[in-house]
C-alpha positions as MATLAB code, in Angstrom:
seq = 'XXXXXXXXXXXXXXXXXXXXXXXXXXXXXXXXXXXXXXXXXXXXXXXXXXXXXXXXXXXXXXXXXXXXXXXXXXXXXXXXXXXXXXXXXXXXXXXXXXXXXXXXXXXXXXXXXXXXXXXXXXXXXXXXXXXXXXXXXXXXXXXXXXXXXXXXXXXXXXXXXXXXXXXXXXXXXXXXXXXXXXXXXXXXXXXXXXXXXXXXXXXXXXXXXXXXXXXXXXXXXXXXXXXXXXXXXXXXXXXXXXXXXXXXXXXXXXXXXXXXXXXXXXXXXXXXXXXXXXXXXXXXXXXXXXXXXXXXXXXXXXXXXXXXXXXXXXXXXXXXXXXXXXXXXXXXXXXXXXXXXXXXXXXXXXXXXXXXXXXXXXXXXXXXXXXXXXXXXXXXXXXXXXXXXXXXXXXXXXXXXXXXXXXXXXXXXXXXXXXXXXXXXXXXXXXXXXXXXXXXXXXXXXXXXXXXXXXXXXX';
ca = [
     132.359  198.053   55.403;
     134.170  200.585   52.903;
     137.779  200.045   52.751;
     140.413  202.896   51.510;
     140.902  200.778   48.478;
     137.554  200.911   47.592;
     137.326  205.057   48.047;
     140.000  205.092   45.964;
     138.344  203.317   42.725;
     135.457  205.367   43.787;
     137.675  208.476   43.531;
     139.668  207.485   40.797;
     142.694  207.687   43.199;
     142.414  211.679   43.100;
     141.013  214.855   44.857;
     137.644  214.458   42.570;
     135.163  212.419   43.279;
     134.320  210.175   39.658;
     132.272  207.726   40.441;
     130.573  209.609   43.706;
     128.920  211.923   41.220;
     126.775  209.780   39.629;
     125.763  208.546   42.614;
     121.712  209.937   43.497;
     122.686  209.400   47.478;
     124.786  212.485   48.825;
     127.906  210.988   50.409;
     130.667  212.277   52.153;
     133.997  211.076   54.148;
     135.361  212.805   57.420;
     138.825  211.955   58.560;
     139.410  211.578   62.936;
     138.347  215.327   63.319;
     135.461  215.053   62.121;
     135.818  217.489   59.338;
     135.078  217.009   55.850;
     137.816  214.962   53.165;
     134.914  214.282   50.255;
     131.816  215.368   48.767;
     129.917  214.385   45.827;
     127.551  215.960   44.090;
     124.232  215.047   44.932;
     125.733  216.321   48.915;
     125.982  219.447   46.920;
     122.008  218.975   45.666;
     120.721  217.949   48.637;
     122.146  220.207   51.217;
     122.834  223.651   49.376;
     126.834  223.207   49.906;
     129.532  223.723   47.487;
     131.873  221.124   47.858;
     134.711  223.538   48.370;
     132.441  225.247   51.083;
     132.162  221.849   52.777;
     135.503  220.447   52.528;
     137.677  221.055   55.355;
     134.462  221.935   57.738;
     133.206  219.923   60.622;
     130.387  217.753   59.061;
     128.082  219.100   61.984;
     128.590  222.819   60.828;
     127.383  222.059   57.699;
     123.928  219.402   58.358;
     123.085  220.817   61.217;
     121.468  217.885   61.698;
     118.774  216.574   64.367;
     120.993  214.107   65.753;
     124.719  215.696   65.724;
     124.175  216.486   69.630;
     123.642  213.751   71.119;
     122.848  210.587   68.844;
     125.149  210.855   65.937;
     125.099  207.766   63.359;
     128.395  208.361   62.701;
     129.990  208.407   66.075;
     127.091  206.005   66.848;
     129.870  203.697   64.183;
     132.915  204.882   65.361;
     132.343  203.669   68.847;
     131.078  200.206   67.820;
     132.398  199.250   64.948;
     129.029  198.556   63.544;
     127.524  200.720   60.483;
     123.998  202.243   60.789;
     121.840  201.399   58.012;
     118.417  203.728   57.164;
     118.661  205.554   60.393;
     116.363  208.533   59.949;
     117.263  212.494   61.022;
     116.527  216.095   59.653;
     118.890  218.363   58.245;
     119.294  222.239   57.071;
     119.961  223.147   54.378;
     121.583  226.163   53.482;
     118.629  228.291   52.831;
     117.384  227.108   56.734;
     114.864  224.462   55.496;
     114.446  221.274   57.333;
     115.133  218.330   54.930;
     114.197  214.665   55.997;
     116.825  211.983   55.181;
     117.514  208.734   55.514;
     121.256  207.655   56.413;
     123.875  204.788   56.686;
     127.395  205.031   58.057;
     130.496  202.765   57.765;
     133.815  203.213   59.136;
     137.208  204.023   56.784;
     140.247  202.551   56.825;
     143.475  202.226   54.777;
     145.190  199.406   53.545;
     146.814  198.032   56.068;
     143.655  198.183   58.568;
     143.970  201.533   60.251;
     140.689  203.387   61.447;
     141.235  206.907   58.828;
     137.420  208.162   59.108;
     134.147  207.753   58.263;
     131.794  207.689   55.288;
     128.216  208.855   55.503;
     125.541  208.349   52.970;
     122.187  210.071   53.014;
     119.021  210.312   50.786;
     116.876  213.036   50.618;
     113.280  212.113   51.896;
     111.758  215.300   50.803;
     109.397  213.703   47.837;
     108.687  210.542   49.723;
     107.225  212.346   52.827;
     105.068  214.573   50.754;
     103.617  211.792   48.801;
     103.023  210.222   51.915;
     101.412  213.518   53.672;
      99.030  213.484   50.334;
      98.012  210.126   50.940;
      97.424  210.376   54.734;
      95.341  213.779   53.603;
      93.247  211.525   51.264;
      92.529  209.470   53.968;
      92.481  211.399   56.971;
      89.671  213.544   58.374;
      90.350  215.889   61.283;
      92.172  212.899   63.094;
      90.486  209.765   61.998;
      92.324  207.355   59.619;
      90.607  205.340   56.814;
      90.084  204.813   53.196;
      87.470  201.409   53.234;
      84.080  202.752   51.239;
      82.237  203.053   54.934;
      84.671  205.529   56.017;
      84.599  207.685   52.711;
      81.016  207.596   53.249;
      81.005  208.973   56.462;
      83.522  211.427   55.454;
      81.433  213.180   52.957;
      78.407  213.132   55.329;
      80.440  214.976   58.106;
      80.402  218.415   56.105;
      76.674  218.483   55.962;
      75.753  217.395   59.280;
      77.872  220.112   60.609;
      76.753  222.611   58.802;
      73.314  222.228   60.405;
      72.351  222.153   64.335;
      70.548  218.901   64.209;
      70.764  216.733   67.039;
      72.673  214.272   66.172;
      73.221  210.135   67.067;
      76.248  208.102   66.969;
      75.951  204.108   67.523;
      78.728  201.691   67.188;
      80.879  199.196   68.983;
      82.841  200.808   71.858;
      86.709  201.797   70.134;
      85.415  202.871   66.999;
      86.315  206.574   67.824;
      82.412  208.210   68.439;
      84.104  210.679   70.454;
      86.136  211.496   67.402;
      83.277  211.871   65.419;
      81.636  214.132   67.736;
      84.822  216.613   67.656;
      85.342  216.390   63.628;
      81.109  217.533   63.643;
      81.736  220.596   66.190;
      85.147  221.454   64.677;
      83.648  221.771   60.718;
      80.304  223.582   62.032;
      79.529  227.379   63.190;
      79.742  226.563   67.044;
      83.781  225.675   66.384;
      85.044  228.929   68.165;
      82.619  228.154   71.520;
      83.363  224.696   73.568;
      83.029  221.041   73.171;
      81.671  219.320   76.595;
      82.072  215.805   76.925;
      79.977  214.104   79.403;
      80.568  209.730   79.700;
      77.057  208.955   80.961;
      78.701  205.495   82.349;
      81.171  207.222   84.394;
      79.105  208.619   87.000;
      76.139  207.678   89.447;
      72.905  208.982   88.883;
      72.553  211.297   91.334;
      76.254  213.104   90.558;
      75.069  212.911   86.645;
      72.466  215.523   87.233;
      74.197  217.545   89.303;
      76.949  217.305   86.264;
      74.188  217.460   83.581;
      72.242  220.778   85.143;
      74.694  222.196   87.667;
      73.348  223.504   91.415;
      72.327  226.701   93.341;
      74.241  226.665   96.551;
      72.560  225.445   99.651;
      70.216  222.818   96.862;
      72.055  219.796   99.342;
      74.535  219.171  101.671;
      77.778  219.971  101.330;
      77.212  222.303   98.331;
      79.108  225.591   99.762;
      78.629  227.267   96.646;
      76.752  227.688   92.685;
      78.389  224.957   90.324;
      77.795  225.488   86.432;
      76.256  222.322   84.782;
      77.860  221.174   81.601;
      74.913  222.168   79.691;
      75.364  225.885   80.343;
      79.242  225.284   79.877;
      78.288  223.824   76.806;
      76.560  227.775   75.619;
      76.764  228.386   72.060;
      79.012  225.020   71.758;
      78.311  221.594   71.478;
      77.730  219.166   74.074;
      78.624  215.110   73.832;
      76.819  213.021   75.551;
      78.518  209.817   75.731;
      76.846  206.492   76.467;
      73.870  207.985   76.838;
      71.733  204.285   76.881;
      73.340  203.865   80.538;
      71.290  207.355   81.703;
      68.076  205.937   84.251;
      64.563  206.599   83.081;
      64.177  209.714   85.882;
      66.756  211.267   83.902;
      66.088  210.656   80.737;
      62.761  212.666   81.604;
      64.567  215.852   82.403;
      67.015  215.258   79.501;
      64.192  215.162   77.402;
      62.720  218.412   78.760;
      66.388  220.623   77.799;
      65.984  219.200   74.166;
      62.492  220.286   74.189;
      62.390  223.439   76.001;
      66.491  224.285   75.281;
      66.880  225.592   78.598;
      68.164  223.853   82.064;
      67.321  224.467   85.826;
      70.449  223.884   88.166;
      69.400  221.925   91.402;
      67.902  224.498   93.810;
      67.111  227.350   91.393;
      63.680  228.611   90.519;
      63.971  229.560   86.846;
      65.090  227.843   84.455;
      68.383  229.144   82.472;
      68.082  229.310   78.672;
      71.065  227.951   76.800;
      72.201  227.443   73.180;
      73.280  223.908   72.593;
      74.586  221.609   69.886;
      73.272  217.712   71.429;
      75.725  214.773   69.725;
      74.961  211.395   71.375;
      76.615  208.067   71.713;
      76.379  204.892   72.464;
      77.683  201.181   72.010;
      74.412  199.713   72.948;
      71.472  199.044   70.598;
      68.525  201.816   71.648;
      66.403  200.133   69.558;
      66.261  197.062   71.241;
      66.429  199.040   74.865;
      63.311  201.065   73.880;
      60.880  197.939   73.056;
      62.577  196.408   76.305;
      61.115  199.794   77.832;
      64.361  200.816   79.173;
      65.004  203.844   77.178;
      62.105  205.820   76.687;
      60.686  206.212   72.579;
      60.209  210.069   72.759;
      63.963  211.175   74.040;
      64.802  208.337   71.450;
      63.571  209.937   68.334;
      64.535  213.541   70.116;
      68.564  212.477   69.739;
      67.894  210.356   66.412;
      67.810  213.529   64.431;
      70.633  212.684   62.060;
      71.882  209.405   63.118;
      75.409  207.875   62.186;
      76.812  204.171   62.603;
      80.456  203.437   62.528;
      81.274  200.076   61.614;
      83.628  197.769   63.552;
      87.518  197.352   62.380;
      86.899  193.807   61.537;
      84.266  195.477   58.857;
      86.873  197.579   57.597;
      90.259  195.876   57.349;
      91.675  197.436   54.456;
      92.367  200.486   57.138;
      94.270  198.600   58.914;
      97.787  199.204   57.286;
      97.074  202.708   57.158;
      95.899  203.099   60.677;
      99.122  201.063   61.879;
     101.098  203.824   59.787;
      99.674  206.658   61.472;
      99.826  205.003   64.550;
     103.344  204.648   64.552;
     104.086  208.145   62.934;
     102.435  209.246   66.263;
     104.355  206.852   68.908;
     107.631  207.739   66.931;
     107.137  211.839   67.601;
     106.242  211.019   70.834;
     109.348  208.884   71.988;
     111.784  209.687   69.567;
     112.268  206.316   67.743;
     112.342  205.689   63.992;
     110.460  202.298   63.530;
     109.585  202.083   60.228;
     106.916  199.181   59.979;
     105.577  195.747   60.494;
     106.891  192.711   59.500;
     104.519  190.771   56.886;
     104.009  187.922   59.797;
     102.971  190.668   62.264;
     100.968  192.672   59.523;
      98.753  189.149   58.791;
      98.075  188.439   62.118;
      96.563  191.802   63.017;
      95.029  191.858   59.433;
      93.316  188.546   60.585;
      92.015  189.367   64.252;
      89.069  190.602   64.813;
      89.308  193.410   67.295;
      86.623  193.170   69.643;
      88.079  196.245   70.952;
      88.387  197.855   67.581;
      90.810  200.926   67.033;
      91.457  201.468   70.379;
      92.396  198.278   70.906;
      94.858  198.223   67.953;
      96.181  201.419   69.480;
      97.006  199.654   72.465;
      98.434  197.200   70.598;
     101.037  198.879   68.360;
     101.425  200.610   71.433;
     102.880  197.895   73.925;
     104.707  196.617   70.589;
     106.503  199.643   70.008;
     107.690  199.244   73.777;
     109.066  196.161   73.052;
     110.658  196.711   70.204;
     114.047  197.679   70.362;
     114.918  197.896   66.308;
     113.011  199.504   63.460;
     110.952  196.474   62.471;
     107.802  195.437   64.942;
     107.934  191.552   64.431;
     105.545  188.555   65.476;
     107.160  188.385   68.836;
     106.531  192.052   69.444;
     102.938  191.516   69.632;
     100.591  190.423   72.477;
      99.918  186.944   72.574;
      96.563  186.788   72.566;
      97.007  188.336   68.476;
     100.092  185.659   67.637;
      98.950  182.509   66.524;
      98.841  179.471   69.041;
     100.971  177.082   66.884;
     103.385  178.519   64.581;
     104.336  175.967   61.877;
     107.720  175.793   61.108;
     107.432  175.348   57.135;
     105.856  179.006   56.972;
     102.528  177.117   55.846;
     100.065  178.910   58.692;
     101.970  182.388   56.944;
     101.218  181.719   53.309;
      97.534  180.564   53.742;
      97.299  184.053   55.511;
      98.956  185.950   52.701;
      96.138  184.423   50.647;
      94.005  185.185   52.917;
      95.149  188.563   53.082;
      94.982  188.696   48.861;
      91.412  187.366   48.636;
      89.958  190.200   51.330;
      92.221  193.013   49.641;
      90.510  192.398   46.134;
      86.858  191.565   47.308;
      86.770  194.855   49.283;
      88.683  196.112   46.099;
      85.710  194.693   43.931;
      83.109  196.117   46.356;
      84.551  199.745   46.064;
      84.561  200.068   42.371;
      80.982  198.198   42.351;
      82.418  195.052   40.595;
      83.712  196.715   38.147;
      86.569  194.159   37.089;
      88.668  196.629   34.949;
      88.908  199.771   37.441;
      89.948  197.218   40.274;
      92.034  195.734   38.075;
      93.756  199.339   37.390;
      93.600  200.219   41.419;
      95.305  196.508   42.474;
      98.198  197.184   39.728;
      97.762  193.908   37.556;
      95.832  193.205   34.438;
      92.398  192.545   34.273;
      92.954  188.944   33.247;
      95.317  187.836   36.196;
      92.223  189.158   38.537;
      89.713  187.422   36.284;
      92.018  184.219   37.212;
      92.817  185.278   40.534;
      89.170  185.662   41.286;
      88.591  182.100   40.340;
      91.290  180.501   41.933;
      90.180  182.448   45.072;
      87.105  181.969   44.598;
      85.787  185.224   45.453;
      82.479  186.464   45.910;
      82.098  189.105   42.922;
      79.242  191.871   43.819;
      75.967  191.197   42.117;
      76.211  194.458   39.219;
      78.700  194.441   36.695;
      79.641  197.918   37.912;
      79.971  199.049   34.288;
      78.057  201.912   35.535;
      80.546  202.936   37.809;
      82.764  206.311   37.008;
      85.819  206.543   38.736;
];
């Protein structure tokens, strides 16, 4: 708490503000009115404001901050008695730009006690959020998160497949975002201005999937009272998604396998078929492979959708994106309900860095999700999580939490290792240490080092 003796060593017991100045942070003092008693320098910087301009001014007239209305820090203090520490808001500047800061408040008071004002302190944000919009950019494509070698992989591939009309084929584990895939391929490619039809092949019995699939003529059946377009000819000069398509029955799979032949579909009941221009993209969580020697999924529609064929690995094959998914995770669930949580606690980062994920990004969504419920200050802890992800016996010496920091250390510098090829110097350079605390790290560790040398490797 700041005292009035202490504002007066800060302002050298006079109208200017000595020390204040040197201070980076912008602060400022209002008395019971709310208007303005002291500004330093960098409140000048930040916000545009001449300190005479400011002094004698309700502090909301000149922030025009976010939260003045109805959730200010500052009153937020007032009313409790309790500073705010790192609350985060947005305010204008006096050219109109938005500027992100971070701010704490603490009350005033004389020397005998009294309530006089407040004191605000705020940093600007400005540099930190762009460094952190560069580094999302670097990892981010369209709107899937990662930075682990398979994902850059896939990243560079997604250009070229677009750029072609290939059928394409995405496998993986169900949660790894195919759907997002799919999107990111139609939304770099020619077709991007014409629709993307998503069809879940699981979703629907066999005899509404065709009807889906092709459409019908009215009359074709009962109760159809009039034409329905198919998704197919929706799907004209777009792309169409055809999700779980290893569920789709073998009578089906013929007549899917005549469109990608022929290109052209007959609704149910008409007598010509309709020609349509189609982008196919296929998914599935199931191995076709194994379902066409089984003779469940026949060998010629097989190779038809296995044009260009993609695999997206599981989370627990990509951990290192887990930090940076959790980030943009809660970026998303704070614009969306208006809270400011900042991050995980280490014991609640380890255990997710540890789990495996059957249900893979979606299920961490759902995760940070019901945490971020839960959580009521700006730090998701241990307790926040589900329990299935916290472990079953916490030990009360912290020993369970430092063999999972190690943990944690040995998997961040053999995926490190694996990226730059084993390579020991350019890891060395990317982990921030010297190349001869890794050489020793990697021995007490004992990490597996990748079979080259990786001095061929250019970074």
């Amino acid at each position: 708490m700041i005292t009035g003796v202490e504002m007066k060593r800060a302002t050298g017991g006079s109208g200017r503000d000595v020390i204040l100045d040197s201070i980076n942070e912008g602060v400022f003092t209002v008395d019971l009115d709310w208007r303005i008693t002291s500004f330093n320098q960098a409140a000048e910087r930040i916000t545009g404001v001449l300190r005479e301009e400011a002094t004698g001014r309700l502090c909301s007239e000149v922030f025009h901050a976010n939260i003045c209305e109805n959730s200010c820090a500052l009153r937020r203090t007032f009313e409790t008695g309790k500073p705010v520490v790192n609350a985060t808001a947005f305010i204008v500047n006096n050219k109109g730009f938005r500027v992100p800061v971070r701010i704490s408040t603490a009350i005033l008071k004389d020397d005998s006690g009294n309530v006089i004002g407040g004191v605000e302190t705020f940093q600007d944000l400005s540099q930190v959020e762009q460094l952190q919009k560069e580094l999302q950019s670097r990892h981010t494509f369209e709107d899937i998160v990662g930075r682990s070698p398979a994902m850059i992989r896939l990243f560079e591939m997604l250009p070229l497949i677009a750029e072609s009309s290939s059928t394409v084929l995405i496998e993986g584990p169900s949660g790894t975002g195919k759907e997002l895939f799919a999107k990111a391929i139609h939304n770099l490619s020619p077709r991007r201005k014409r629709r993307f039809v998503a069809v879940n092949c699981a979703a629907l019995p066999d005899t509404l999937l065709e009807s889906e699939f092709f459409g019908h003529k009215a009359g074709a059946f009962t109760d159809a009272k009039r034409d329905k377009v198919g998704r197919f000819m929706l799907a004209d000069g777009g792309t169409i998604f055809l999700d779980e398509i290893g569920d789709i029955s073998p009578a089906l799979q013929v007549r899917l396998l005549r469109v990608l032949q022929e290109r052209a579909v007959e609704p149910l009941g008409a007598i010509e078929p309709v020609k349509v221009d189609i982008r196919v993209i296929a998914a599935t969580n199931k191995d076709l492979t194994k379902l066409v020697e089984d003779g469940k999924f026949r060998e010629d529609l097989y190779y038809r959708i296995r044009v260009v064929h993609l695999t997206l690995p599981g989370l627990k094959e990509r951990r290192e994106d887990i930090p940076l998914l959790v980030d943009h995770l809660l970026a998303r669930f704070n614009q969306l309900q208006g809270k400011t949580i900042t991050g995980l606690s280490i014991d609640a980062m380890t255990q997710l860095m540890e789990y495996d994920f059957p249900g893979n990004v979606r299920e961490l969504e759902n995760i940070i999700e019901q945490a971020f419920v839960l959580c009521r200050g700006e730090i998701i802890e241990l307790h926040h999580l589900p329990p299935e992800i916290r472990p079953a016996a916490p030990s009360s010496t912290g020993g369970i939490g430092l063999m999972n920091l190690k943990a944690m250390e040995k998997n961040l510098i053999a995926e490190t290792l694996r990226r730059y090829a084993g390579n020991r110097k350019s890891a060395a350079r990317d982990l921030g240490i010297n190349a001869s605390t890794l050489y020793r790290k990697i021995k007490d560790l004992k990490i597996e080092v990748p079979a080259s040398d990786g001095r061929g490797y250019r970074r």
